[in-house]
N, CA, C, O and CB atoms as a CASP TS submission, in Angstrom:
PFRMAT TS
TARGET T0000
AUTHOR 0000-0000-0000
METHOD Language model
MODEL 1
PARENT N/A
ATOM      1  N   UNK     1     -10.925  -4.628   0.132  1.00  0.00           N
ATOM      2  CA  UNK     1      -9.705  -5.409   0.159  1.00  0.00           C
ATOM      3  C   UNK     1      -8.887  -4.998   1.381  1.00  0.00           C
ATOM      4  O   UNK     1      -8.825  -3.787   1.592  1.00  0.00           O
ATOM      5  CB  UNK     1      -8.893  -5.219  -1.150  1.00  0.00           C
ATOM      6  N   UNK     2      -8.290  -5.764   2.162  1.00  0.00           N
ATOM      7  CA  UNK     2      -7.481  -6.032   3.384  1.00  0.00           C
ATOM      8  C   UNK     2      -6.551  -5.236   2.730  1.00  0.00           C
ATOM      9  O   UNK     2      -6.678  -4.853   1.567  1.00  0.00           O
ATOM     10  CB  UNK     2      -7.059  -7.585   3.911  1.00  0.00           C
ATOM     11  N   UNK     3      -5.147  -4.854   3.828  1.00  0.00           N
ATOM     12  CA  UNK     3      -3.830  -4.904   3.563  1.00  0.00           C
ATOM     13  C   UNK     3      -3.244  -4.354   4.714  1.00  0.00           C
ATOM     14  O   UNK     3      -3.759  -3.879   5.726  1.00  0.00           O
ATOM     15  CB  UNK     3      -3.451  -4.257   2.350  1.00  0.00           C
ATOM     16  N   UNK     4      -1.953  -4.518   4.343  1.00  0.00           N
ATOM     17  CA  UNK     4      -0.556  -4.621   5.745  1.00  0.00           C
ATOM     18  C   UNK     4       0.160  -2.960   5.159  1.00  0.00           C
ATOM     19  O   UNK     4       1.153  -2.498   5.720  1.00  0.00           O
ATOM     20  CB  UNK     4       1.172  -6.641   5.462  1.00  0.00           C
ATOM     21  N   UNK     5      -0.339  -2.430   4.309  1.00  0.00           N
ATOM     22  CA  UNK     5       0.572  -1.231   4.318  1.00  0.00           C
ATOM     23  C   UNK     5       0.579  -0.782   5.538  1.00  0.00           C
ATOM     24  O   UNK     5       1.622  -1.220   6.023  1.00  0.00           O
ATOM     25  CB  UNK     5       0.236  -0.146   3.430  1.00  0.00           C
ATOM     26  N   UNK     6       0.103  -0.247   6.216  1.00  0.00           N
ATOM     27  CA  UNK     6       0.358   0.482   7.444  1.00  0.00           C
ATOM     28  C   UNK     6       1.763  -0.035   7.885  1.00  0.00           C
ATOM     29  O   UNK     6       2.863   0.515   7.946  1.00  0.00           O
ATOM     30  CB  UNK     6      -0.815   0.236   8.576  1.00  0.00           C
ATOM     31  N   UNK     7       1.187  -1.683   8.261  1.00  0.00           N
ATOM     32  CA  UNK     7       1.811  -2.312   8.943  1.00  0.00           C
ATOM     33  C   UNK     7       3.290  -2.130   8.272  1.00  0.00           C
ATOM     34  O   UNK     7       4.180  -1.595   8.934  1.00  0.00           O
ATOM     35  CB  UNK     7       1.193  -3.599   9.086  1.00  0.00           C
ATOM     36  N   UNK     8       3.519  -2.569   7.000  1.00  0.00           N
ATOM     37  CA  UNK     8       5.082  -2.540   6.676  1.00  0.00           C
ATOM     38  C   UNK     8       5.261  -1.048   6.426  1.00  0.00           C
ATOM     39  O   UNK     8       6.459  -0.812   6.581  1.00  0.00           O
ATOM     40  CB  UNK     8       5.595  -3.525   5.272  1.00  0.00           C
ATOM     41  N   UNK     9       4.815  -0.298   6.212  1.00  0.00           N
ATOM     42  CA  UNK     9       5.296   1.027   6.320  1.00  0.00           C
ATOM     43  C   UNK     9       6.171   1.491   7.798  1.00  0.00           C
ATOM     44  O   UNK     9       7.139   2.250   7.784  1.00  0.00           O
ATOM     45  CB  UNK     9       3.985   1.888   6.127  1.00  0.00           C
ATOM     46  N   UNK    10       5.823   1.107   8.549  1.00  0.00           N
ATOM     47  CA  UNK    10       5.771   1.018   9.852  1.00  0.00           C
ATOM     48  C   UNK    10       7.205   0.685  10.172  1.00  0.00           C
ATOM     49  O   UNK    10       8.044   1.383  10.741  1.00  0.00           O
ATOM     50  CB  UNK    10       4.730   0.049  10.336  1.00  0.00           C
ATOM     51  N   UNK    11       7.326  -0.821   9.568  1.00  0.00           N
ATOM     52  CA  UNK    11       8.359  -1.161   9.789  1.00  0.00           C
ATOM     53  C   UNK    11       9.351  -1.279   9.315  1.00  0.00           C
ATOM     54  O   UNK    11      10.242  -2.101   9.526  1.00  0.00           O
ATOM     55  CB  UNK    11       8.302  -1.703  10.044  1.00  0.00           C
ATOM     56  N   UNK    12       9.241  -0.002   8.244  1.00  0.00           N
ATOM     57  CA  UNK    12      10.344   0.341   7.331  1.00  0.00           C
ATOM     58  C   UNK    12      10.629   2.091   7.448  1.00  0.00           C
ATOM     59  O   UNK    12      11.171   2.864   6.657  1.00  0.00           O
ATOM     60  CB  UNK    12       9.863  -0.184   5.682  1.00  0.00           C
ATOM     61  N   UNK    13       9.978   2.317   8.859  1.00  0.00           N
ATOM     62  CA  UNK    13       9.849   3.386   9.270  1.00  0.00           C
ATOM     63  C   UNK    13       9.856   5.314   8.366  1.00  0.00           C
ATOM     64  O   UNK    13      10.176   6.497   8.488  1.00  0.00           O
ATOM     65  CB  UNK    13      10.798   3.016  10.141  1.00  0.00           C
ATOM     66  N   UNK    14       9.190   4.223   7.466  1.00  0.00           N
ATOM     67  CA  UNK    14       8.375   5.019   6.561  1.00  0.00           C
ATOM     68  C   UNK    14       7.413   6.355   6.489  1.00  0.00           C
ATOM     69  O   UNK    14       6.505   5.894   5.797  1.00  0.00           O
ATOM     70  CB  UNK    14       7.761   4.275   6.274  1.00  0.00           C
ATOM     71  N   UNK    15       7.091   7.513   6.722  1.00  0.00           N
ATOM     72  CA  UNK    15       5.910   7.867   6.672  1.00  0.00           C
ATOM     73  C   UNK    15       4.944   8.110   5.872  1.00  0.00           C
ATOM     74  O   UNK    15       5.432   8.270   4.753  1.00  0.00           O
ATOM     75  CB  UNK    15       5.918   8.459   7.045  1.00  0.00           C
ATOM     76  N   UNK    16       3.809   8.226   5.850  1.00  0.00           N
ATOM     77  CA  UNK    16       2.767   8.297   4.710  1.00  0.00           C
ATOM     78  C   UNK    16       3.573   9.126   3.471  1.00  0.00           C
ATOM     79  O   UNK    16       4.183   8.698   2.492  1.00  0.00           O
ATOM     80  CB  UNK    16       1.240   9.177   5.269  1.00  0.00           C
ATOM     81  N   UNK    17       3.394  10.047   3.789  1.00  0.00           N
ATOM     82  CA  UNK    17       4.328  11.575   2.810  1.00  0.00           C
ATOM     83  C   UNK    17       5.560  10.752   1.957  1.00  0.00           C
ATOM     84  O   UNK    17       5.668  11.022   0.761  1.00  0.00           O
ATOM     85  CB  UNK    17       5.423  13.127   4.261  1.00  0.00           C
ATOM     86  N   UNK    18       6.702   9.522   2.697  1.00  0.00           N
ATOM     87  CA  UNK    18       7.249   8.842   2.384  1.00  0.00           C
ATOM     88  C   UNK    18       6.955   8.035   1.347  1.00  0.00           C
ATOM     89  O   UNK    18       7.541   7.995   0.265  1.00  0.00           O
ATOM     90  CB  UNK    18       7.456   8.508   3.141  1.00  0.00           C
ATOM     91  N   UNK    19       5.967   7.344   1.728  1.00  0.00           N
ATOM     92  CA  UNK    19       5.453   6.548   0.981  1.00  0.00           C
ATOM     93  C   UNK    19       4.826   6.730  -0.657  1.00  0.00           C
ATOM     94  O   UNK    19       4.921   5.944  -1.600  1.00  0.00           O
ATOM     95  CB  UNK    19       4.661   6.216   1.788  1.00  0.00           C
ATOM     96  N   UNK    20       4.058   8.279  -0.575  1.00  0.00           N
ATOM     97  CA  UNK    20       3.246   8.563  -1.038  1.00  0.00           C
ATOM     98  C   UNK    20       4.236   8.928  -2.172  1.00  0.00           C
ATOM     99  O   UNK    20       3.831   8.659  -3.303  1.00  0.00           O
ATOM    100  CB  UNK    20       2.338   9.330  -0.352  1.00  0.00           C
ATOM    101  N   UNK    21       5.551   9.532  -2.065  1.00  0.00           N
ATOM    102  CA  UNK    21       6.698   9.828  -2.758  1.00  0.00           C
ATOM    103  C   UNK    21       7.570   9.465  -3.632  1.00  0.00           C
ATOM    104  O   UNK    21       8.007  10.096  -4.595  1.00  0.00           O
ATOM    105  CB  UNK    21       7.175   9.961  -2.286  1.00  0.00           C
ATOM    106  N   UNK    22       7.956   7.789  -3.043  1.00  0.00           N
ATOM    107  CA  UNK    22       8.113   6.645  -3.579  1.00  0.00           C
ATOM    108  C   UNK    22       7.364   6.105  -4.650  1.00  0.00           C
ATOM    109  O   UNK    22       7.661   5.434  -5.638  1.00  0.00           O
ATOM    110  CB  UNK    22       8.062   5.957  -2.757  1.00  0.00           C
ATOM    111  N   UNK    23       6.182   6.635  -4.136  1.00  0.00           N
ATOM    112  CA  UNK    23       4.746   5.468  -5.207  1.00  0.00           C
ATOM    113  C   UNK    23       4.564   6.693  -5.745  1.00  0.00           C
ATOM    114  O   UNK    23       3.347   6.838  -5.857  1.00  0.00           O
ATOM    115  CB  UNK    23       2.899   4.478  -4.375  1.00  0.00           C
ATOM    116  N   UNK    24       5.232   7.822  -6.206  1.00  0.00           N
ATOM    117  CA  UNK    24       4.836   9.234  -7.037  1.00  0.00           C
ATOM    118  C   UNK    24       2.797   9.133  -7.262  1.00  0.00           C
ATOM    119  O   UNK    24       2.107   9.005  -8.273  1.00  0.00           O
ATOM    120  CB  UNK    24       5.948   9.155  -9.088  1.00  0.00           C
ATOM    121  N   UNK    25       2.415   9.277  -5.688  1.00  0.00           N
ATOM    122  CA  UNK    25       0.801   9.194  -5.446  1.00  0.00           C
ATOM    123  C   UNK    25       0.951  10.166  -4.447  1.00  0.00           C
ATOM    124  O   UNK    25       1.996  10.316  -3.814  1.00  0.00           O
ATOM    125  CB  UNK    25      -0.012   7.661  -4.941  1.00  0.00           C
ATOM    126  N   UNK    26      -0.209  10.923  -4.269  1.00  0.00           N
ATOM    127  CA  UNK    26      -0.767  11.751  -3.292  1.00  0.00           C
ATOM    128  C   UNK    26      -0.699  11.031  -1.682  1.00  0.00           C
ATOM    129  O   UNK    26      -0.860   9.818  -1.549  1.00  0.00           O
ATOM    130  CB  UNK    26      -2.307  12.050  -3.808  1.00  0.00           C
ATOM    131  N   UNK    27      -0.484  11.792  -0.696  1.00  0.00           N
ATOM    132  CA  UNK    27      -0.271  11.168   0.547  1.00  0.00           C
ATOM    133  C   UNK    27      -1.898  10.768   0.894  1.00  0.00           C
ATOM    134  O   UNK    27      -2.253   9.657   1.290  1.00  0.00           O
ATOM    135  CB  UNK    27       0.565  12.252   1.707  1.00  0.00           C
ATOM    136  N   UNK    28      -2.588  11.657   0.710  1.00  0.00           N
ATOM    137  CA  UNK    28      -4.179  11.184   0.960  1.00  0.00           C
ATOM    138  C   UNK    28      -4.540   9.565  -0.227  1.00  0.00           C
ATOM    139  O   UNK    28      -5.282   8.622   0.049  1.00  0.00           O
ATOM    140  CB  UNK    28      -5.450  12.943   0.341  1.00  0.00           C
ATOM    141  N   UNK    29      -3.706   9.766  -1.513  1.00  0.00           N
ATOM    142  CA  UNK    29      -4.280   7.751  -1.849  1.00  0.00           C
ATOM    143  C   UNK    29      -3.340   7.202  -0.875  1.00  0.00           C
ATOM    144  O   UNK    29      -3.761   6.051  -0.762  1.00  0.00           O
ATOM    145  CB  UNK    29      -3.861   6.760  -3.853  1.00  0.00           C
ATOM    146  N   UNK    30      -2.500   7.288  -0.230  1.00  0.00           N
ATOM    147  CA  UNK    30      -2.011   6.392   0.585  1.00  0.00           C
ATOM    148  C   UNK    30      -2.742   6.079   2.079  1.00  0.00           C
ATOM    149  O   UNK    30      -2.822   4.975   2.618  1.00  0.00           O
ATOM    150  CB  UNK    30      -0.706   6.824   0.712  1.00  0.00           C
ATOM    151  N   UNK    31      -3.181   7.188   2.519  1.00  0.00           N
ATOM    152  CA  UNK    31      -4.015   7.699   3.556  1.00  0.00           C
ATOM    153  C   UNK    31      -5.283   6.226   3.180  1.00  0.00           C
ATOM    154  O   UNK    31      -5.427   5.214   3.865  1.00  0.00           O
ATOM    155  CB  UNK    31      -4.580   9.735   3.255  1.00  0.00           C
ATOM    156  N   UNK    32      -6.135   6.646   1.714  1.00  0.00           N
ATOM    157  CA  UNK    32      -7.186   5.930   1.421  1.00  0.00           C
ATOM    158  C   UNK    32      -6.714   4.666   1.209  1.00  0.00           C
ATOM    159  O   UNK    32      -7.669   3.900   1.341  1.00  0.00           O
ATOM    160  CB  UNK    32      -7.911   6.417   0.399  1.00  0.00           C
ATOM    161  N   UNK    33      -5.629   4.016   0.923  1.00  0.00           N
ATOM    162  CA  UNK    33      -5.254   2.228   0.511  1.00  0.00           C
ATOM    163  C   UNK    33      -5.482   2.234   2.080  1.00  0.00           C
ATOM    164  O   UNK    33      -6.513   1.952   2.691  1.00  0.00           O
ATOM    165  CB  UNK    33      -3.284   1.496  -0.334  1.00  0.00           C
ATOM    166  N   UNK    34      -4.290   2.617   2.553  1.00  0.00           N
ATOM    167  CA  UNK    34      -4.346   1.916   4.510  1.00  0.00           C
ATOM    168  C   UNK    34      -5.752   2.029   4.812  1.00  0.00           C
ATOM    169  O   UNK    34      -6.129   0.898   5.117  1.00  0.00           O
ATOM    170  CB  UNK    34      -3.366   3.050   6.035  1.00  0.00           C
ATOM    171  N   UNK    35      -6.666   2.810   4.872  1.00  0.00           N
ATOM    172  CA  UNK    35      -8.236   2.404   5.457  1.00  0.00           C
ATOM    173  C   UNK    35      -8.737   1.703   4.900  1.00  0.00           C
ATOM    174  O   UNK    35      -9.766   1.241   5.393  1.00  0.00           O
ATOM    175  CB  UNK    35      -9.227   3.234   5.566  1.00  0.00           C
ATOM    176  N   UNK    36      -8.276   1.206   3.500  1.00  0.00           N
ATOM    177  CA  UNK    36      -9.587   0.546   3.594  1.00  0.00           C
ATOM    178  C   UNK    36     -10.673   0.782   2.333  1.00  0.00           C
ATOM    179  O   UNK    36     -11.486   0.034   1.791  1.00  0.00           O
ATOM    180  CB  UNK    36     -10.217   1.065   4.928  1.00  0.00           C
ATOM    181  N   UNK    37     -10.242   2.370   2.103  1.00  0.00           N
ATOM    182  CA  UNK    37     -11.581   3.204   1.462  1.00  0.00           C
ATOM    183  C   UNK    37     -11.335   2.965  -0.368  1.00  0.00           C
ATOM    184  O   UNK    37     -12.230   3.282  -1.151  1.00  0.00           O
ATOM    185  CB  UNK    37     -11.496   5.326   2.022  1.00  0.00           C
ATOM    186  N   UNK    38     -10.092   2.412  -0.813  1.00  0.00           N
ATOM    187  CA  UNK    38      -9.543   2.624  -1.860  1.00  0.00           C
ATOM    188  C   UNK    38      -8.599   1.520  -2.383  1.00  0.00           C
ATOM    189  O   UNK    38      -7.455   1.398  -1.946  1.00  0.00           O
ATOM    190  CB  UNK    38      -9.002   3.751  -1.703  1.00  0.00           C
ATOM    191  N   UNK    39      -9.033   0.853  -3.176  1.00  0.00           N
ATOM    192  CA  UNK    39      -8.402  -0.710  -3.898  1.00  0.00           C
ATOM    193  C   UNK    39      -7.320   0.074  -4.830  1.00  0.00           C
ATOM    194  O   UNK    39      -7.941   0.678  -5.704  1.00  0.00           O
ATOM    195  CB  UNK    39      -9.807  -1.910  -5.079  1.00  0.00           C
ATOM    196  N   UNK    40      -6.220   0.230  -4.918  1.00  0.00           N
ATOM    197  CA  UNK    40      -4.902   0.471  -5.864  1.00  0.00           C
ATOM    198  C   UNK    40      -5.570  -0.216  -7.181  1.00  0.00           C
ATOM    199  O   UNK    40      -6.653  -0.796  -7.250  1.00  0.00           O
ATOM    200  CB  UNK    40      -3.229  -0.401  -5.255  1.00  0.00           C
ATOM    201  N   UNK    41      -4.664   0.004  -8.145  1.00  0.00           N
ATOM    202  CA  UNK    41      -5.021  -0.059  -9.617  1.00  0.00           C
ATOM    203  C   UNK    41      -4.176  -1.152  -9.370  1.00  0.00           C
ATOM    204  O   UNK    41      -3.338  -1.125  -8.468  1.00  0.00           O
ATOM    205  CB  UNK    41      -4.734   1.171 -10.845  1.00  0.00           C
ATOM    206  N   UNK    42      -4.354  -2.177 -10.165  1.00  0.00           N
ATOM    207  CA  UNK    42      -3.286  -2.808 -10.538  1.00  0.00           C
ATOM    208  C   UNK    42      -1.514  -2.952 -10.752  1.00  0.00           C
ATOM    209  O   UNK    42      -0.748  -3.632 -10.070  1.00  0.00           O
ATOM    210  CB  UNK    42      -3.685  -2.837 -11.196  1.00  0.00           C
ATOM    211  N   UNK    43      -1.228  -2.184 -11.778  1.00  0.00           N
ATOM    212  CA  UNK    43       0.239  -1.184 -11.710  1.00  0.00           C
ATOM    213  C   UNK    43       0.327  -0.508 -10.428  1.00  0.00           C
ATOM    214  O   UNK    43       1.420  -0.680  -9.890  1.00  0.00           O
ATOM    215  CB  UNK    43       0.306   0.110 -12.892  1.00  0.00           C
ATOM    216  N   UNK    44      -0.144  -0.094 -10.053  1.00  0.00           N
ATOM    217  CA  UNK    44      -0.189   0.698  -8.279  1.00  0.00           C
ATOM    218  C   UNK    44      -0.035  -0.048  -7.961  1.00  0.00           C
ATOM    219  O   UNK    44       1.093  -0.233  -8.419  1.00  0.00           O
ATOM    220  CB  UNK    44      -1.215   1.384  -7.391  1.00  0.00           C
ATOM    221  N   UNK    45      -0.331  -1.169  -7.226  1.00  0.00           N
ATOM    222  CA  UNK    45      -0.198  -2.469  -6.584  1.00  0.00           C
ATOM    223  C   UNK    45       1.029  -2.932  -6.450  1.00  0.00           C
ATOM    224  O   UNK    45       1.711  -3.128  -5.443  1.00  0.00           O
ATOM    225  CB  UNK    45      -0.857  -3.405  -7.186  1.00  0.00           C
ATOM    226  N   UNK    46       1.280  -3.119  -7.809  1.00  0.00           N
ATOM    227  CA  UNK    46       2.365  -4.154  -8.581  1.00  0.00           C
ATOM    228  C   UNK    46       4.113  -2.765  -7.872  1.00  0.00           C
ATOM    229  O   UNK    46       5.205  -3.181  -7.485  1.00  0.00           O
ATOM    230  CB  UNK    46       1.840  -4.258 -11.335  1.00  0.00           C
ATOM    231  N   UNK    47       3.811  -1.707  -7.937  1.00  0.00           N
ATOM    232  CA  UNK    47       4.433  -0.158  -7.444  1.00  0.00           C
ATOM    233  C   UNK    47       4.809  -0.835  -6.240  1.00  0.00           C
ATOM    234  O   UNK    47       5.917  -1.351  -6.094  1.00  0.00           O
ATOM    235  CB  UNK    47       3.301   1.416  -7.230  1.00  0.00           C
ATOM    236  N   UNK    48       3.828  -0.842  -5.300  1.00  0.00           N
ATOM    237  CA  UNK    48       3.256  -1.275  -3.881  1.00  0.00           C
ATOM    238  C   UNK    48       4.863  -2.375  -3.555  1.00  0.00           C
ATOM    239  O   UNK    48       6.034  -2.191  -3.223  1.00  0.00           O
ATOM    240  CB  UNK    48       1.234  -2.364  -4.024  1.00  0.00           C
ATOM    241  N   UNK    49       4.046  -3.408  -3.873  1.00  0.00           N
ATOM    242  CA  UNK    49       5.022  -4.629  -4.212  1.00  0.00           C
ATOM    243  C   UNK    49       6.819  -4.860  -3.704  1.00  0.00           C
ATOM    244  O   UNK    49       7.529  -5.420  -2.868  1.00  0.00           O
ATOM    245  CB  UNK    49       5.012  -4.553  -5.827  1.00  0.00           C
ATOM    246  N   UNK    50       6.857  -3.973  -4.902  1.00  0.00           N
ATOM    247  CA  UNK    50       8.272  -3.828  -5.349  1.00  0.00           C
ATOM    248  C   UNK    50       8.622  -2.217  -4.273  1.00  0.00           C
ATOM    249  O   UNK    50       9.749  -2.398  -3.810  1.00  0.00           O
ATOM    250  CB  UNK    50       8.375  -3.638  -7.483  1.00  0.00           C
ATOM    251  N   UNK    51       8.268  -1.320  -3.948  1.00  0.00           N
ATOM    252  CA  UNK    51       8.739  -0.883  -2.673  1.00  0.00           C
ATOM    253  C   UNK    51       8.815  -1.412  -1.211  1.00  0.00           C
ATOM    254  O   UNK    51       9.465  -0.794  -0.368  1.00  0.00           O
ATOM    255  CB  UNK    51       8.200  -0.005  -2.575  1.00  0.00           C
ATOM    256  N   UNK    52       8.187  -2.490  -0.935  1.00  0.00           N
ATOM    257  CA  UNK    52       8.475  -3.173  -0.502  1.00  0.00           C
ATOM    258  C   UNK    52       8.795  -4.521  -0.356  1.00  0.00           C
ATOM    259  O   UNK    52       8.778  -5.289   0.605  1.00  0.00           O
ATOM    260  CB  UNK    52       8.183  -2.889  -0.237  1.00  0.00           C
ATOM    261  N   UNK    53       9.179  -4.662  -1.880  1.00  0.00           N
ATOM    262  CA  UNK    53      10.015  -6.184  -2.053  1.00  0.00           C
ATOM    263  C   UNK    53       9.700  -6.825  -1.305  1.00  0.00           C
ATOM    264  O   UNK    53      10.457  -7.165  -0.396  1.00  0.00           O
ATOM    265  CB  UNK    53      11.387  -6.370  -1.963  1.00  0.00           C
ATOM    266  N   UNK    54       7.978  -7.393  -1.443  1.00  0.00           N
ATOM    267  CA  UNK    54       7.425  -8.587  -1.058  1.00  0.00           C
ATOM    268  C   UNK    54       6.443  -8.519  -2.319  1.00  0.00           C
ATOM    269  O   UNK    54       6.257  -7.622  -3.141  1.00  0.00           O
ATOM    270  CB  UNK    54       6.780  -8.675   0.548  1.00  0.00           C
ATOM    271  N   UNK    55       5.939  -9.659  -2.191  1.00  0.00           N
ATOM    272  CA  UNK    55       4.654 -10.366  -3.286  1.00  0.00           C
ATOM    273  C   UNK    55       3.081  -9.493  -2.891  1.00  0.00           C
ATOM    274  O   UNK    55       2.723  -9.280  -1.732  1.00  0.00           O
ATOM    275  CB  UNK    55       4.381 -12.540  -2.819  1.00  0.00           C
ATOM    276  N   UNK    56       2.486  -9.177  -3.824  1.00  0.00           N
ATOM    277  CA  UNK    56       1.491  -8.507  -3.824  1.00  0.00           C
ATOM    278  C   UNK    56       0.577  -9.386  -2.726  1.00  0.00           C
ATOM    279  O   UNK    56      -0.156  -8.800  -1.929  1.00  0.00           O
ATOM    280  CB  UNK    56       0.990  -8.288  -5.284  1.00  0.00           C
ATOM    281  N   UNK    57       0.688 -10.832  -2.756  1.00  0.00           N
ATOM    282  CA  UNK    57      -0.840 -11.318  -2.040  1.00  0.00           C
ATOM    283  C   UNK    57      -0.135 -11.338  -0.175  1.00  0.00           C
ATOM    284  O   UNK    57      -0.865 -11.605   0.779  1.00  0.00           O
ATOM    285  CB  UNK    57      -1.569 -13.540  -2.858  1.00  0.00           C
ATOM    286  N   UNK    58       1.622 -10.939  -0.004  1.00  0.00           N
ATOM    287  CA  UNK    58       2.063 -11.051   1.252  1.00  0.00           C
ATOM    288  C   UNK    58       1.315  -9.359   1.618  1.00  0.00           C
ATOM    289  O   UNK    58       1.335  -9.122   2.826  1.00  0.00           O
ATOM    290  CB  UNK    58       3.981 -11.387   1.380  1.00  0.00           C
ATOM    291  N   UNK    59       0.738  -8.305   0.815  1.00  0.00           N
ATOM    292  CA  UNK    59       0.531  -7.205   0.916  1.00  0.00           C
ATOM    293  C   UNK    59      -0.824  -6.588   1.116  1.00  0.00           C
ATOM    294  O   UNK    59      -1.128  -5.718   1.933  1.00  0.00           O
ATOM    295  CB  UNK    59       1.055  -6.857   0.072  1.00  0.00           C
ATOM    296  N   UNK    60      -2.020  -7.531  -0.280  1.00  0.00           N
ATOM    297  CA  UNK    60      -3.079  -7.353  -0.125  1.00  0.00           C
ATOM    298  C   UNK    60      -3.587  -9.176   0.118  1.00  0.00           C
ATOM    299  O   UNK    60      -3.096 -10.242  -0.254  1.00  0.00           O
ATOM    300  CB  UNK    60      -3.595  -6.370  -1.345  1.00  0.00           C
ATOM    301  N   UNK    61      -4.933  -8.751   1.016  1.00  0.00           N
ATOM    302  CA  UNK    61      -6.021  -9.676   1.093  1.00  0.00           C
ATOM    303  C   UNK    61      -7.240  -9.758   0.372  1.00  0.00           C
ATOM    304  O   UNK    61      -7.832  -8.682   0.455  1.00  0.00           O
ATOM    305  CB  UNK    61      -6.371  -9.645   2.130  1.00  0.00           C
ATOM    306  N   UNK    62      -7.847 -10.585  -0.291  1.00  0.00           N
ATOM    307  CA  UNK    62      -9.387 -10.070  -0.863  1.00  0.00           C
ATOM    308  C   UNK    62     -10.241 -10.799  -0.075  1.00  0.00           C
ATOM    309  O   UNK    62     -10.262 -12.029  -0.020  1.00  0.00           O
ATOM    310  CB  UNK    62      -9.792 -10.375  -2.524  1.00  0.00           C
ATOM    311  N   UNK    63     -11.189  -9.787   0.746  1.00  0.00           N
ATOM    312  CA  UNK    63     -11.967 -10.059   1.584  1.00  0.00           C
ATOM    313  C   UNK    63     -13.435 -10.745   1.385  1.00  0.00           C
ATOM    314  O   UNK    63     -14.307 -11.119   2.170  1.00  0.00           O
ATOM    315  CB  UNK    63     -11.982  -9.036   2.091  1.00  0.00           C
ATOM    316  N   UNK    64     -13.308 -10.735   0.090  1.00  0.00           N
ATOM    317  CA  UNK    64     -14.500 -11.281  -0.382  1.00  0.00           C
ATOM    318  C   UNK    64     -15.186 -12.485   0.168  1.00  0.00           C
ATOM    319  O   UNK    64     -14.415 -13.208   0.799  1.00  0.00           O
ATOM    320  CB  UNK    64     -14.300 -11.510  -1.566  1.00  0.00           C
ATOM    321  N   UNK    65     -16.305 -12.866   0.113  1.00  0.00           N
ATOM    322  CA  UNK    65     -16.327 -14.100   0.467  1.00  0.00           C
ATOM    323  C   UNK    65     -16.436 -14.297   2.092  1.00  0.00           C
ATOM    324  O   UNK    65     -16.467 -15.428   2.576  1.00  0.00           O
ATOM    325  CB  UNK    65     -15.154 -14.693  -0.134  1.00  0.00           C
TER
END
């Protein structure tokens, strides 16, 4: 699955450690959503979301297909 965390982290001048804090998650699952290596749970997601007060599908892509 795609996604823009980096990207809006970025521009909420955020850092991982930040992030990881917010979403009470380890800085390395945040590390693993931005690559790539690691699909969020659902509720994680939905976490995701709402720290950055946008819609889950403005956040993730499913590459499927």
């Amino acid at each position: 699955m795609k996604n823009h965390l980096k990207d809006l982290r970025g521009e909420k001048g955020w850092s991982q450690a930040a992030l990881a804090e917010r979403l009470d998650v380890s800085r390395q699952t945040v590390i693993s959503i931005e690559n790539g290596r690691y699909d969020p749970s659902l509720p994680l997601a939905f976490k995701i979301a709402r720290a950055f007060g946008r819609p889950i599908e403005e956040i993730f892509e499913d590459d499927a297909g």
